[in-house]
VOTIPA-343534 format. One line per 10 residues: number of its first residue (from 1); their letters; for each residue x, y, z of C-alpha. Coordinates in pm, whole numbers. Layout:
% residues N
NUM	A	X:Y:Z | ...
END
This chain:
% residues 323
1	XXXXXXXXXX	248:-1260:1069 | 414:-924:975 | 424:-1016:608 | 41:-1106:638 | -35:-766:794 | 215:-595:576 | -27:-733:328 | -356:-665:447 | -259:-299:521 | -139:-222:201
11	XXXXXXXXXX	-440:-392:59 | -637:-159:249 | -446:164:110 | -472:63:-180 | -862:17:-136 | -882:392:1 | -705:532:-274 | -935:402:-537 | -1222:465:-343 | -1053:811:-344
21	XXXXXXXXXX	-1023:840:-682 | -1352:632:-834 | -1480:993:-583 | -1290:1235:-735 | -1404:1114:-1096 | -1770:1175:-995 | -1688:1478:-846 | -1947:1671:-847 | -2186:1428:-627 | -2458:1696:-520
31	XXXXXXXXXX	-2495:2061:-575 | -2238:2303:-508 | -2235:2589:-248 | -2074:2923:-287 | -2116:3121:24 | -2040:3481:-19 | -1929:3723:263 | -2139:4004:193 | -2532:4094:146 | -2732:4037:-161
41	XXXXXXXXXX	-2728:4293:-454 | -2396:4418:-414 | -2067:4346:-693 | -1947:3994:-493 | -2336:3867:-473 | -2357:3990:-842 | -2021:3813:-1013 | -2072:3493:-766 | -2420:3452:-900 | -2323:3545:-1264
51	XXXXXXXXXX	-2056:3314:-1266 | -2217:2999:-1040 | -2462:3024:-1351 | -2220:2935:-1572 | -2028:2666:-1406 | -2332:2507:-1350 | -2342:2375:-1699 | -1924:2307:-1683 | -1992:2116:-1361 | -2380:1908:-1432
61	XXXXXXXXXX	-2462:2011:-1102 | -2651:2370:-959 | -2420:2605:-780 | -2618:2761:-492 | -2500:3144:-386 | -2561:3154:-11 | -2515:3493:146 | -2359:3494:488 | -2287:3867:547 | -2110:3998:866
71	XXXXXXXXXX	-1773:4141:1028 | -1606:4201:766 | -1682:3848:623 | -1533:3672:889 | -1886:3500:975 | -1866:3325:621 | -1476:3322:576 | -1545:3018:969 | -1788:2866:753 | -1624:2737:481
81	XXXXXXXXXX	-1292:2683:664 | -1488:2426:814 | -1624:2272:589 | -1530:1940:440 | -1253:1981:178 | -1406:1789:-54 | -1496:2090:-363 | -1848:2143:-239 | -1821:2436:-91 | -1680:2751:-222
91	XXXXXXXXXX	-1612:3130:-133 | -1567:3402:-309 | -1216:3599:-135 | -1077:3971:-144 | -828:4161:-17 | -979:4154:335 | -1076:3783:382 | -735:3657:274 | -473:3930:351 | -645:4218:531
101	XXXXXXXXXX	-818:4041:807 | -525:3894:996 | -371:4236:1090 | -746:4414:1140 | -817:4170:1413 | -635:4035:1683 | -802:3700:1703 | -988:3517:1383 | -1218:3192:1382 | -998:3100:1076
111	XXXXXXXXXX	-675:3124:959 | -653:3233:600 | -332:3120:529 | -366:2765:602 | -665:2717:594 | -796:2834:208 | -699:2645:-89 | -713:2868:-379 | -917:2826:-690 | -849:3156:-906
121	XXXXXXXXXX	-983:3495:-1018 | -1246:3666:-1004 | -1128:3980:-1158 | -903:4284:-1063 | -1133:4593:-980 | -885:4898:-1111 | -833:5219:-862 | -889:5558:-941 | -778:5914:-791 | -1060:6119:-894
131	XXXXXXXXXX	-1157:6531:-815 | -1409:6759:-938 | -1349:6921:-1269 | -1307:7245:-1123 | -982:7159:-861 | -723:7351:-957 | -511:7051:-924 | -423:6986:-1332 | -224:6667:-1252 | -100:6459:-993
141	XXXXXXXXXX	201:6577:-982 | 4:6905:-889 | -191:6746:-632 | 109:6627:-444 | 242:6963:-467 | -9:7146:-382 | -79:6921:-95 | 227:7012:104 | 87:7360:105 | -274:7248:202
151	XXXXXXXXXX	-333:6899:269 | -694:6799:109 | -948:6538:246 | -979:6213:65 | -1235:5987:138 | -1320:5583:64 | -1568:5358:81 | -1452:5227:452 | -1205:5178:682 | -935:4936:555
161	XXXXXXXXXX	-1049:4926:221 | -896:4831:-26 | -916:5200:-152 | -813:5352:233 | -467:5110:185 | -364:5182:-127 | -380:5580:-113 | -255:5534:236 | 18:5343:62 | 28:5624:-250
171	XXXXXXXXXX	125:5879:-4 | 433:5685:86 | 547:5615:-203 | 486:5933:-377 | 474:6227:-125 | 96:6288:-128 | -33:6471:209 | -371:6406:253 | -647:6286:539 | -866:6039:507
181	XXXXXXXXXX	-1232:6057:595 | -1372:5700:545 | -1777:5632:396 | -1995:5349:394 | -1949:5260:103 | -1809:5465:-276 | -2151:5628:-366 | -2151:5820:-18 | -1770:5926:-107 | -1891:6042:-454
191	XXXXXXXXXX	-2196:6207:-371 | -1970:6421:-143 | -1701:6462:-359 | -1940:6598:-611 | -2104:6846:-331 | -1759:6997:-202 | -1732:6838:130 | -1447:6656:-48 | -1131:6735:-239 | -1050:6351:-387
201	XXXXXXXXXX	-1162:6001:-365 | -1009:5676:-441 | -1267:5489:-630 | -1276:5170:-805 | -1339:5141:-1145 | -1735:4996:-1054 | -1863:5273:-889 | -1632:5533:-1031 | -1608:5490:-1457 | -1991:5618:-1479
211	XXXXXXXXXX	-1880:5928:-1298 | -1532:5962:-1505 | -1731:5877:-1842 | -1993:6155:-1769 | -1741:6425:-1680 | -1857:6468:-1308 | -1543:6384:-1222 | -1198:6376:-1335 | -905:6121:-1286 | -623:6239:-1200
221	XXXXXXXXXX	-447:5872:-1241 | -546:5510:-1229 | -311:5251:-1013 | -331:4964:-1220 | -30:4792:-1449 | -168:4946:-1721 | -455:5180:-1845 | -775:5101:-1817 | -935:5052:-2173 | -1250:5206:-2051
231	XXXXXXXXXX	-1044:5536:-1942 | -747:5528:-2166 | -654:5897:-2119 | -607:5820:-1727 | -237:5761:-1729 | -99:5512:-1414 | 149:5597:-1148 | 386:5368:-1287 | 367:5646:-1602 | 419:5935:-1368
241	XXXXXXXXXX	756:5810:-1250 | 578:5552:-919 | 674:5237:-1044 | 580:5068:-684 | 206:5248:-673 | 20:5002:-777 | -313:4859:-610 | -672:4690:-679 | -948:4548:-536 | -976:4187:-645
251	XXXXXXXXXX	-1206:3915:-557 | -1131:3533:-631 | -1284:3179:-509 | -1099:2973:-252 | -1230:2615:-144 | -1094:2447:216 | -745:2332:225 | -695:1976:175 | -935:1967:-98 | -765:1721:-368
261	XXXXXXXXXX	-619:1791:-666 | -816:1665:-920 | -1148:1811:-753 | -948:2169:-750 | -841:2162:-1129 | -1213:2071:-1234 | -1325:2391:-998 | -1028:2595:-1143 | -1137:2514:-1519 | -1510:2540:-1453
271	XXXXXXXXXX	-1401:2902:-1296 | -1220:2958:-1603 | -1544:2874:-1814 | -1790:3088:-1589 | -1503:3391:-1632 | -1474:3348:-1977 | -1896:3358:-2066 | -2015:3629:-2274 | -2265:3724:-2014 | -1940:3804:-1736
281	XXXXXXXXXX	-1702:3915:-1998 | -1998:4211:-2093 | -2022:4318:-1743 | -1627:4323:-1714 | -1590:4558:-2043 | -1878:4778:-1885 | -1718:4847:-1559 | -1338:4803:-1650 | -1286:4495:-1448 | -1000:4301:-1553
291	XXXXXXXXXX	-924:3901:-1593 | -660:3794:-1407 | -683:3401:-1491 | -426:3232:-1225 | -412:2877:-1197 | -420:2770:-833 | -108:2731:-755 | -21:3103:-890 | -326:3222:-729 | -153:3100:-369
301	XXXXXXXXXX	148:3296:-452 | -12:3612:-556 | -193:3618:-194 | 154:3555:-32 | 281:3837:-172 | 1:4061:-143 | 27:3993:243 | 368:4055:275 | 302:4448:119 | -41:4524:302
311	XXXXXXXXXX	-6:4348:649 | 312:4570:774 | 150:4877:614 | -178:4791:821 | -16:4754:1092 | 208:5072:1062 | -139:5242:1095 | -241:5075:1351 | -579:4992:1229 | -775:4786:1406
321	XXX	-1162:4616:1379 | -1196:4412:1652 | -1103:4724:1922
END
């Protein structure tokens, strides 16, 4: 009797896994969603629905870009952590969704660390320290200086941006005295940059490279790995003797865990493809966006250790959202 159930059991494994797998080769079955965290018209609604384009045609099947916008993304982070992990569903991920979020709020509807699988990148959005072209500042080395005398007023596009962290993490690592006076969103900053109720901004390289191209402003440094080819006379920190200052917004596309294999290396490539178009790769070069093309499993790590820098920081500041 034990043999004959031994039998039928594995008989029925061995039926699931090839009805598993005859699945996974027809995966995709029906279009694709890719819910997005934020409202229409802005840079994550505009690369999801570039991209979803082109991995259309990689996949045979339409990618849909649904907008589910509210606190701080978490409304559409819930949604597709509960969704079935089957590569249907996708979401496009920052520095908030997947490493901010945890420390901003004291309870979450999802937990980003076990329950996102990783697809890739997006891109890297660079950061720049930017003044008017009339602050006596002529460096940043002058700027941190100077600020011990006088601390300025920097501002960012929000609260616990990825722009608020990183100079919040620049003035640890470098010396910088400065307060921060936090926007709704860059253009606000800029605009009052440009009218003098501001002495810097940390901008990324979206909103800010029309301003540094046109001479409105001027960088003082960028905090990327390298130079940005679209400002190449902006040196980095890492140039001016910070070889720990380094920060960028990023956005990327995570399915639900459990999601198999197979299904996550046909999203990865198809990601890969939609990156890669001529039609993305134009609007990169235009606003200085970088590739960052991480397999999944590189993708996972990168978040790990992005949450082990920002978390304790956040929480050093005692930021909160939910308060």
């Amino acid at each position: 009797m034990l043999g004959r159930r031994g039998l039928i059991g594995g008989m029925a494994a061995a039926g699931l896994a090839a009805g598993t797998a005859r699945a996974q080769a027809r995966f995709p079955e029906r279009p694709l969603r890719w819910v997005v965290g934020y409202p229409p018209g802005g840079a994550s609604d505009l690369f999801a629905r570039l991209i979803a384009a082109q991995m259309a045609v990689s996949l045979g099947q339409p990618v849909v870009v649904e907008n589910r916008p509210g606190g701080g993304a978490v409304v559409a982070s819930e949604t597709v952590a509960r969704a079935a992990p089957d590569g249907h569903t996708l979401l496009t991920v920052d520095n908030g969704i997947l490493v901010y979020n945890p420390a901003l709020y004291a309870r979450l509807p999802y937990d980003p660390d076990r329950d996102f699988q990783g697809v890739g990148f997006i891109g890297r959005f660079p950061l720049f320290i930017v003044v008017r072209p009339d602050n006596p500042a002529r460096d940043f080395a002058d700027l941190v200086a100077r600020s011990k005398v006088q601390a300025p007023n920097y501002g960012s596009p929000a609260v616990a941006s990825p722009h608020h962290l990183a100079m919040e993490m620049v003035k640890r690592r470098t010396g910088l005295v400065a307060t921060h006076v936090p926007y709704r969103g860059g253009p606000a900053a800029m605009h009052d940059l440009l009218g003098g109720a501001l002495e810097v901004v940390c901008i990324d390289t979206s909103t800010g490279l029309p301003f540094i191209r046109d001479g409105k402003v001027r960088a003082l440094c960028v905090l990327g790995e390298r130079r940005s080819p679209r400002a190449p006379e902006v040196p980095t920190l890492r140039e001016l003797g910070h070889p720990e200052a380094v920060a960028y917004g990023w956005q990327g596309v995570s399915v639900p865990a459990g999601t198999p294999a197979p299904v996550l290396a046909r999203l990865h490539e198809a990601l890969l493809a939609g990156v890669a178009a001529e039609e993305v790769q134009a609007r990169f070069r235009d606003l200085g966006i970088e590739d960052a093309p991480l397999d999944p499993e590189a993708f996972q790590e990168f978040v790990r250790r992005e949450s082990a820098l920002w978390r304790p920081l956040i929480r050093e500041l005692g930021i909160r959202l939910d308060s």
